[in-house]
N, C-alpha and C positions, 0 to 999 in steps of 0.2 A: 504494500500500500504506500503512495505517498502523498505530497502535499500538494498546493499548486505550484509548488516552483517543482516536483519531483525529488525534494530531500525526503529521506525517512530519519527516523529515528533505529539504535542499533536495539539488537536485542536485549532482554531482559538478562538472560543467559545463553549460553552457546546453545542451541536448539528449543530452544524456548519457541521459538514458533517464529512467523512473520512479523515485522520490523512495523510500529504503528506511523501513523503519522505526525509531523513534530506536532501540527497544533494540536493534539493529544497530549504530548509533552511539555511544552513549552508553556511557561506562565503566560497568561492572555487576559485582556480583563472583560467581564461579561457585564449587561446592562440590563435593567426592569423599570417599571414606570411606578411612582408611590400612588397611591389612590389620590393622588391631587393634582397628579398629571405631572410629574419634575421625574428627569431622568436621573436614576443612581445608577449606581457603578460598585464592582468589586474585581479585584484581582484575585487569579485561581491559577491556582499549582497545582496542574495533575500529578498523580503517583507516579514515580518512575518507573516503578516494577508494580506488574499487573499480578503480578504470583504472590507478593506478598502485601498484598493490601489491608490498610489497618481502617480505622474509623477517621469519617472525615473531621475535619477541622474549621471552624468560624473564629476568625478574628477579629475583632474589633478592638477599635483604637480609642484613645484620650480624646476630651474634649475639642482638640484644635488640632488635632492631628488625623493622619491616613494610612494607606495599606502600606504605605511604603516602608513603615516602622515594623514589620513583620516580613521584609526580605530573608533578613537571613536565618531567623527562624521557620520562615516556610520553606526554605532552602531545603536546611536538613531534615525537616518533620518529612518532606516528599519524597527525600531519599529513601525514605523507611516505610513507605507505602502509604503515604496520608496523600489525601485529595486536601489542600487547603484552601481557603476562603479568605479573604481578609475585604470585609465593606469599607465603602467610604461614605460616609453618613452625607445628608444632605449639606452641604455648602464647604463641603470641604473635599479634596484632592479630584479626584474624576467625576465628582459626583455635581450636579446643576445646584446653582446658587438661585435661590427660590427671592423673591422681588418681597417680600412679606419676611422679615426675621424672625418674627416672634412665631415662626414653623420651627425654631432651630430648638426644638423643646424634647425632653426626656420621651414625652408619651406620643411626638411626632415621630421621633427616631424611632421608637418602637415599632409603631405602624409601619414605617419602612424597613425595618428588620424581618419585621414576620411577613412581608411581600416580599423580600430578598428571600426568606428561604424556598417561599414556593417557588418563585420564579429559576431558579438554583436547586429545585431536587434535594435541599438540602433537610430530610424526613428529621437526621439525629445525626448531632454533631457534640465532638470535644467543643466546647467554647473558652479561648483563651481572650478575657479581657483586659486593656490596661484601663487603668484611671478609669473615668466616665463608661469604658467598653468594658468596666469589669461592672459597674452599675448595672448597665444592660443585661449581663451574663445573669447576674441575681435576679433581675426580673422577668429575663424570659426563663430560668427555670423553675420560676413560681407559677406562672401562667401557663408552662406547657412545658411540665414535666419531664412528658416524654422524648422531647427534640432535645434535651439535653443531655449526653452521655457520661458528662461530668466538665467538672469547671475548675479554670484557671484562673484567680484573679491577682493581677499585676500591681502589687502599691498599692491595695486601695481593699478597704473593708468594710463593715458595718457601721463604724463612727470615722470620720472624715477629722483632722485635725484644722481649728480657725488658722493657723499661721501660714499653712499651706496653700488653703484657700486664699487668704489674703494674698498671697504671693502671686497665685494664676491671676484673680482678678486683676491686679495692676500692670498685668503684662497681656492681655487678651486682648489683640486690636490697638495695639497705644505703636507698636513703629513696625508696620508692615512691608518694609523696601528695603533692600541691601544694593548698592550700587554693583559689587562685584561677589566672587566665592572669598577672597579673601575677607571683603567686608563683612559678607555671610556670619563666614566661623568668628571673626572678633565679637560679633554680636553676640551669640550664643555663649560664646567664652564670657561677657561681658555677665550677662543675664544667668547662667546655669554653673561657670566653674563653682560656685559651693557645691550642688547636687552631684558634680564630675570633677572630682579633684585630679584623680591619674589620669585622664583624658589627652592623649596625646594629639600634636598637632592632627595626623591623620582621621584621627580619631573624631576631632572635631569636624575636620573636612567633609569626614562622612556622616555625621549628625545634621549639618547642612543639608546635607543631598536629601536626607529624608523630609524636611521641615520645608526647603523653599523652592520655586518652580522658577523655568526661564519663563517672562513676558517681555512686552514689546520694553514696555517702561523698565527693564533690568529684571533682578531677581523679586519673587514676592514670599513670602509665606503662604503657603498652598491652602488657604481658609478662606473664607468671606469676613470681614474685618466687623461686620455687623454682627455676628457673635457675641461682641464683646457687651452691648444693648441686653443682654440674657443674665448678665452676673449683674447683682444690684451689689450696691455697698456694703463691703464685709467690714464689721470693727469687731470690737470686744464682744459686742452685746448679740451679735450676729446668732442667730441658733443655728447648727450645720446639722444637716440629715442625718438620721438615726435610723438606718437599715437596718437595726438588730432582728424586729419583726419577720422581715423579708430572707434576712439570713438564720433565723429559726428554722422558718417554715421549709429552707430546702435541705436540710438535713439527711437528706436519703439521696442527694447530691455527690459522688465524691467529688473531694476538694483539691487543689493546689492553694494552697495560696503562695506568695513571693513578695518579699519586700525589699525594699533596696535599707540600704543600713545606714541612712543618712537621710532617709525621707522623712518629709516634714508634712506628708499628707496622710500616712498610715504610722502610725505610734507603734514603737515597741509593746506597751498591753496590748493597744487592739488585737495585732497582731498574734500574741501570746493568747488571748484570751479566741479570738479565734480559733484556734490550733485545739483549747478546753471544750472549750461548746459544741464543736461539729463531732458527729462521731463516729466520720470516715475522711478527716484532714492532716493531709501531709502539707510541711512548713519547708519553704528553701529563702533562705536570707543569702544576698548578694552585698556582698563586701565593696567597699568605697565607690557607692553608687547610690543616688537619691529618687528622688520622682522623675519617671518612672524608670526601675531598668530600662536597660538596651535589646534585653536578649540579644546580645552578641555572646556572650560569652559560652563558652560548651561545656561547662557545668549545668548552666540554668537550662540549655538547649537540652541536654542529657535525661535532667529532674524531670522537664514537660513533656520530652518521648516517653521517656518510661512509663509515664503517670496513663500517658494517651495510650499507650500502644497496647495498654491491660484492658482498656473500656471496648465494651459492646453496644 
């Protein structure tokens, strides 16, 4: 079999059978329409090996971020026979910036999440969330159970910490343009070296890559800057969401959870306490890294196979 240009893809193993086609192979990103008419988007990493196929996988991302931050983790989870998913929520990365902001809301994304699975075949998935996409993760396995195989959440738990909060709000939509990649990584260096201390120059290079897009006007951050219209003012007196309810109720869930060891939006109790309350939760804490990991590193890559490759 091959493609339209005539490339295949090689086999599985030596007699494994005939050669599929790349776009079978190759990450590609697929599109659905939200019940309000606005086209989203996801990027999908087939399996690489059809013999050893595991359970699929749905990513979702942070508040102001996209599929992009799930490369290299979709990398290797496809190595290992995972079909991965990773959405890009309305107004941000491939996905249509909607003329109405006040769409850009937990229980819009929702509705567009459970039209992404239909549209995507996607019955039951591992769900690894970070930040805001691990919100998600809690609530579509309160709602439907069944689509979820078990859950990953990145930094982010049942009680949310104010300082944390305070931190995205002030940064959400306030400088959206970098002249150049160098000016890119200064910025991010500028804004994040607390949360990334060992972050090396490369390192940073490619934190850019996931966070800003080429435009005509230079580089942007790959959001709708109208976002920021969603977070009201955080101070002391602020109340932050208390998902403990939400994270009772999925208890017959298995869990990852994952924190970075320097995060200032998931607390060491939560976190611990986490770990007490569920009672089927494995804990991976990631060393000199804040909100939210990278999943680059093949420790935490290792933790989320493993965790994934056991679910049915």
């Amino acid at each position: 079999m091959t493609d339209e240009r005539g490339d295949t893809a090689p086999d599985d193993e030596a007699g494994a059978g005939p050669a599929r086609p790349l776009r079978e192979t190759l990450p590609h990103k697929e599109t659905w329409r939200s019940n309000d008419g606005l086209e989203l988007a996801a990027t999908v990493w087939p399996p690489s090996s059809s013999r050893t196929r595991k359970p699929d996988v749905l990513c979702l991302a942070g508040l102001s971020r996209n599929a992009r931050d799930f490369e290299a983790l979709a990398e290797a989870l496809s190595a290992r026979g995972h079909r991965v998913v990773a959405m890009d929520y309305r107004g941000r990365g491939h996905s249509g910036r909607h003329p109405d902001w006040r769409t850009y809301s937990i229980e819009r994304e929702a509705a567009d999440i459970d039209a992404g699975l239909e549209a995507l075949e996607l019955s039951r998935a591992v769900v690894v969330g970070t930040s805001r996409g691990g919100l998600h993760g809690m609530l579509l396995a309160w709602r439907a159970p069944a689509r979820v195989a078990g859950l990953v959440l990145n930094d982010i738990g049942p009680a949310i910490e104010r300082a944390g909060l305070q931190r995205l709000s002030g940064a959400i939509g306030r400088r959206m343009a970098a002249r150049d990649w160098s000016d890119a990584t200064d910025l991010l260096k500028a804004s994040l070296g607390g949360q990334f201390p060992t972050l090396d120059d490369a390192g940073w290079r490619r934190f850019a890559g996931q966070l800003y897009s080429e435009a005509a006007e230079g580089l942007l951050l790959d959001y709708d800057a109208r976002l920021a219209n969603t977070l009201s003012e955080i101070d002391e007196d602020t109340e932050t969401p208390d998902f403990w309810p939400v994270f009772e109720a999925i208890g017959a869930i298995p869990l990852l959870a994952i924190r970075g060891a320097l995060s200032d939006i998931l607390s060491a109790e939560t976190f611990a306490a986490m770990g007490a309350r569920h009672p089927d939760a494995r804990l991976h804490l990631v060393a000199d890294e804040g909100h939210a990991p990278l999943l680059w590193d093949a420790a935490t890559q290792e933790a989320i196979a493993a965790f994934a490759s056991n679910l049915r």
